[in-house]
N, C-alpha and C positions, 0 to 999 in steps of 0.2 A: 543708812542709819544716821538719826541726828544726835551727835555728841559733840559737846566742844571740846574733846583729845580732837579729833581730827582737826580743828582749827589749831591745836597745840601743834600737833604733827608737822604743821607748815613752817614752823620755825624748825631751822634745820640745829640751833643749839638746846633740842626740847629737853624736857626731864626723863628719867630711865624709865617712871610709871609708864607714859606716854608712848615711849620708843618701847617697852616692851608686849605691849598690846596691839599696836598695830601691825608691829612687824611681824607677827607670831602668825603663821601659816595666812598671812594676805591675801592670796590668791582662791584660798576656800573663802575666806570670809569675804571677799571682792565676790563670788559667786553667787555665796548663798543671798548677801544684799539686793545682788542685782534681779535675782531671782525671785525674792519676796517682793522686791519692788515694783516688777513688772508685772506679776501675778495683782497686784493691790491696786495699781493703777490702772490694770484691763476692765479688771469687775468694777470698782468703783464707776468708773467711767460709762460702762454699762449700768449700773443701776439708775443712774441720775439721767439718762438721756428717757425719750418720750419712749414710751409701750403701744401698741395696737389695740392693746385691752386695756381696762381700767380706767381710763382718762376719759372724761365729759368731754363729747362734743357740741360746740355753740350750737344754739338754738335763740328759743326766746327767751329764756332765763339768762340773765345777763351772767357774767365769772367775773366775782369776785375779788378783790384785788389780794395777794398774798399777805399776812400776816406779816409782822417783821421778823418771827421765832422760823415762820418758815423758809424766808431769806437766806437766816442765820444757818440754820441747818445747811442748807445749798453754799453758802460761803464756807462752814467749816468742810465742807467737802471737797472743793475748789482749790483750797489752800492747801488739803492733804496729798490731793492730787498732784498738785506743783511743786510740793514737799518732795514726793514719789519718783515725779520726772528727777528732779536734780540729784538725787539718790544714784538713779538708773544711770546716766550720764557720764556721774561721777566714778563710780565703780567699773562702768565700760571701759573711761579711759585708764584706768588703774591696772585693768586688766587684758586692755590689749596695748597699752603704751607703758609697758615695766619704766625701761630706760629714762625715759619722760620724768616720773615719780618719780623715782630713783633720784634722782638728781634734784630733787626738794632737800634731800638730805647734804647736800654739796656746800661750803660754806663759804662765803665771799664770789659765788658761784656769780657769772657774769648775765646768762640765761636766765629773765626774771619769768618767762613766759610760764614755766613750772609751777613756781609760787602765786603769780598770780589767781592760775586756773585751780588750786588748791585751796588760796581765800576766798576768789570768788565762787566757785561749790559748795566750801562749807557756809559763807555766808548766804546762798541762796536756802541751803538745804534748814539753816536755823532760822533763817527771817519766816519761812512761811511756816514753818510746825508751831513757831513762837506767836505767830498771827493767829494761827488752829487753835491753840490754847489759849489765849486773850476773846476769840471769838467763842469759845466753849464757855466759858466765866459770864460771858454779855450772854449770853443763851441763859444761863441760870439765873441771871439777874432778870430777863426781859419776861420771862413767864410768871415772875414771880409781881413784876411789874404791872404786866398785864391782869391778874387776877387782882391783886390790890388796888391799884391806884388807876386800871383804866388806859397802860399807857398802850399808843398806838404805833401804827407805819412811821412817824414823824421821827421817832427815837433811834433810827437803823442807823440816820447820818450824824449822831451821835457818838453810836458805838463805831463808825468806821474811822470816825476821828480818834476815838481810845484807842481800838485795837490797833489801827495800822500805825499810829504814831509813836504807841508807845514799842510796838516790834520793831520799828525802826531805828527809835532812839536809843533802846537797851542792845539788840544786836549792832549798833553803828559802836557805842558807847564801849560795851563790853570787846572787840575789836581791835578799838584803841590803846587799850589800855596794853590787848596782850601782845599786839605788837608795835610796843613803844621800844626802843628808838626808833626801829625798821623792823622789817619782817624778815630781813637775813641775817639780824642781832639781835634777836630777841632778849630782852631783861629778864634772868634768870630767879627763881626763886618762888615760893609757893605761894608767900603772899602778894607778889605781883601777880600771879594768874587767878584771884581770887575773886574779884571783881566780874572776871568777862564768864565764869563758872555761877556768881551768884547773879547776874543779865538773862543766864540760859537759864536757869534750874526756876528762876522766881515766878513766871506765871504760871508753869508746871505744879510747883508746889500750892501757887493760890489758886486752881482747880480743885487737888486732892480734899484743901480742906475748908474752900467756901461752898463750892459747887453742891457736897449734900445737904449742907445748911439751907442754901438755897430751894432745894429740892423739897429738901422733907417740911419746909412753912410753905412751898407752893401747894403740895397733896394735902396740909394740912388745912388750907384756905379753899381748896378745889372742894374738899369735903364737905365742910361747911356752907358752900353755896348751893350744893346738892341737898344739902338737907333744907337746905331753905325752901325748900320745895311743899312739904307739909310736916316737918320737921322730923321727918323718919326716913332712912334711907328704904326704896326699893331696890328690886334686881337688879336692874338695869343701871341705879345709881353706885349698886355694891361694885360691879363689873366693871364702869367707869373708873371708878377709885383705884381700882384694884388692878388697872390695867395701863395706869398713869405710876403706877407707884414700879412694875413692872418694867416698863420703857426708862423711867428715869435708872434704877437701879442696872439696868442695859447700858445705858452710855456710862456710869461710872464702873463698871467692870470693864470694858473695855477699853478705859483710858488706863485705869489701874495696872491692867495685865501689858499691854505697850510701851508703861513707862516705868513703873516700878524697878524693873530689873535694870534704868538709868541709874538713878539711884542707889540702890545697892552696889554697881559699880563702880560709882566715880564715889563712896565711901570708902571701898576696899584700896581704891587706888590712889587716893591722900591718905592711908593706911600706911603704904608702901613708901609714897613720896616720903612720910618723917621717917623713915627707917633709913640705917646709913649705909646698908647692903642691902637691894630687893631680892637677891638670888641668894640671899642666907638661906639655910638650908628649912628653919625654925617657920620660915613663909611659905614654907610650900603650900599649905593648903591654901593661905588667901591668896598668892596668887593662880591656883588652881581657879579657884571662886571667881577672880575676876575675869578669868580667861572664858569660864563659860558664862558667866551672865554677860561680855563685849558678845559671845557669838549668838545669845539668847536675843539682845538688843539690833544687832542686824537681819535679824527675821521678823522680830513683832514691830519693833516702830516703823518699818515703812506698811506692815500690813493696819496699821493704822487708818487708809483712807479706806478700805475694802469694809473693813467688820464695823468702824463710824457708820458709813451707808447701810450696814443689815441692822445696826441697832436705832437708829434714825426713820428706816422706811420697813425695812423688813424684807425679803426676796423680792423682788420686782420681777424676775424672769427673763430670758434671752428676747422674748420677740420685742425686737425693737422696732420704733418707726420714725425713719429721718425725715418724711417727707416735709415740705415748707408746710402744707396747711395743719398741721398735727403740732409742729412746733408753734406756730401761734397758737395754737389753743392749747395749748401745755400752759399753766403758770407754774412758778417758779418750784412750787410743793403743792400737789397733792390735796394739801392739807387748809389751802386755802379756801378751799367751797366749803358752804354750808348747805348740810340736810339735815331739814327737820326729821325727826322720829317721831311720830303722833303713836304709834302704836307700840312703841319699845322695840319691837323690832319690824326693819323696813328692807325688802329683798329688792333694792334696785339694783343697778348697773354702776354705781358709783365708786367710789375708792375709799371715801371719806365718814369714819363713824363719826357723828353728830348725835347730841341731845338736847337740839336749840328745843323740841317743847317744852322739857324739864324747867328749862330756866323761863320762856312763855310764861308757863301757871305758875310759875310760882310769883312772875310780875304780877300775875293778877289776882294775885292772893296779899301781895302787897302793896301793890298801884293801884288806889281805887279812882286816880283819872286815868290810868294808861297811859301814862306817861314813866321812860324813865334815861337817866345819863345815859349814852352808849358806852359798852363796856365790851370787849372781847377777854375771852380765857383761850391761852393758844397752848394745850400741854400735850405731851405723848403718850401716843394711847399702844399697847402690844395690840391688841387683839385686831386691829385694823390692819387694812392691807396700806394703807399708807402711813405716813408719819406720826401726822399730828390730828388730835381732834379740837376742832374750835368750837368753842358754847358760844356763839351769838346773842346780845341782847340788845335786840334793836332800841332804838329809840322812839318807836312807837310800835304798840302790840300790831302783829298782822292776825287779820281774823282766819276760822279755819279753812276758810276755800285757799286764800293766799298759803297756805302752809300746805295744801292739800295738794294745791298745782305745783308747788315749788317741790315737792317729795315727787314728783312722774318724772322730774327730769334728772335727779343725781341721787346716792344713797347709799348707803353702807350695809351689808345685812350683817347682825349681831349673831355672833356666836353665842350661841348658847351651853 
């Protein structure tokens, strides 16, 4: 679970909020983490690796280079999954090295090797959820980027300078602060821990409430280039709409239900911190509250990297395929090819729904030299077996044979 009580917990003079929630049946809750952990980090890991089916094999149609949304998605999963490990790890040694932990609690204790491994786990465990969430926000941005303004692959090492610098800086930053003078004196008091709790909580929170902002002016810009088409939506363009708006509302439910119940915990438990007795009788129900939403949080935030991937890709399926030539021809998502749809619907062998003709005619309804900027839209589509669907608009029209031979070799069939 990522919570910064467990980086509290390492200070062995913590507050009674802190020592009352971890210590409270430990060894279930050391289970049930390790359990969710392991279960999130087997599938994730399986969803993301290559398939035997679905995936274009090289031929003469050259593959595409991925998207930057696509990246982005395969990096949020990466980081869940790293998230996941140091979870697993941590709660291993929890539970098979009592004695060990134990003596976190010990005061002027000479054995740093305890404390160490206790800030180094929970630093690992928040640097990468805190990267996931920094990279969930640049996801929101980049789609919305890409539909507007055109921006492309160039922008990734942009966002890896935001995300990883600023997870670094606020997890190093927020650290500091809470274990200033040392880590086996910790400076007592609520507003000293307030700092390394608003380091964790802050990109979480700037998910919950830019991330649909973001969203709902990307479907509402996606819709309108579809109408651009002869300014009425068809089927196929209703379905698009309607299956981007689908996907996006996917990843914010599943950030929501993973993390929320953070939240509501570490409210209940600066509840408690101003109170001048926790075990007053008068608290019992919140700290009933906080008790099960700590044990609610060590089940959903590590299944965090597993239900990212089904709302990301969708079921990908058990048969996987390691072999070296499979993995070269995998790029990074799925979701990087493009197939035309000349007929609205196209029953090839591919993974990837596309409506590059859609946005085709409507160039040519508005290009009358055939010319125009290249632009990609990279959004999430449900109804596809992979991720993301990409609108291509090249920078110069291909005529129909070019569109005709490039649909034999990848394609999506549309449910209807």
């Amino acid at each position: 679970m990522a919570s910064p009580r467990l980086e509290t917990f390492c200070c062995p003079n913590r507050d009674a909020a802190t020592g009352f929630v971890v210590n409270f049946q430990s060894v279930l809750f050391g289970a049930l983490s390790l359990g969710s952990a392991a279960l999130s980090l087997i599938f994730a890991v399986v969803q993301i690796l290559p398939k035997r089916k679905g995936y274009r094999r090289l031929g003469q149609y050259p593959l595409p280079r991925p998207a930057s949304s696509s990246r982005i998605l395969f990096i949020i999963s990466v980081c869940d999954i790293l998230g996941c490990a140091g979870i697993i790890i941590r709660s291993a040694v929890w539970l098979g090295l009592p004695n060990f932990i134990s003596s976190i609690s010990v005061a002027n204790n000479t054995d740093v090797l305890p404390e160490v491994f206790c800030v180094g786990s929970a630093m690992w465990i928040q640097l990468f959820f805190s990267a996931s969430f920094w990279w969930t926000f640049c996801y929101a941005v980049d789609v919305f980027l890409v539909v507007k303004t055109s921006a492309g692959i160039s922008t990734i090492v942009l966002y890896h300078m935001i995300t990883w610098g600023l997870a670094v800086l606020l997890c190093v930053e927020g650290v500091a602060m809470l274990y200033y003078p040392s880590i086996s004196d910790c400076e007592q008091g609520l507003q000293h821990a307030i700092p390394h709790y608003v380091t964790t909580y802050a990109p979480m929170l700037l998910v919950l409430t830019a991330n649909p902002v973001f969203f709902s002016r990307t479907v509402s810009a996606v819709t309108s280039l579809l109408k651009g088409r002869q300014g009425i939506y068809t089927e196929n363009e209703r379905r698009l709409a309607n299956e981007i708006k689908i996907r996006f509302f996917k990843i914010m439910l599943v950030f929501f239900v993973c993390w929320a119940p953070n939240i509501i915990n570490e409210s209940l438990l600066f509840y408690l911190e101003m109170q001048v007795d926790i075990n007053d009788s008068s608290l019992r129900d919140i700290r009933n509250a906080a008790l099960t939403t700590w044990f609610i949080m060590g089940i959903l935030n590590p299944m965090q990297a597993f239900l990212n991937t089904l709302a990301f890709h969708g079921w990908t399926g058990l048969d996987v395929d390691l072999s070296l030539q499979q993995s070269r021809e995998l790029a990074w998502d799925s979701g990087s090819t493009s197939v035309p749809n000349t007929a609205g619907q196209h029953p090839t062998a591919g993974t990837t729904l596309l409506y590059q003709s859609h946005v085709q005619e409507a160039q040519k309804g508005m290009m009358g030299n055939g010319q125009q900027h290249s632009d990609a839209i990279s959004v999430l589509s449900e109804g596809s077996d992979s991720s993301t669907v990409e609108i291509h608009i090249s920078s110069e029209l291909r005529d129909s044979g070019d569109v005709d031979a490039d649909g034999e070799s990848l394609g999506n069939s549309v449910r209807r």
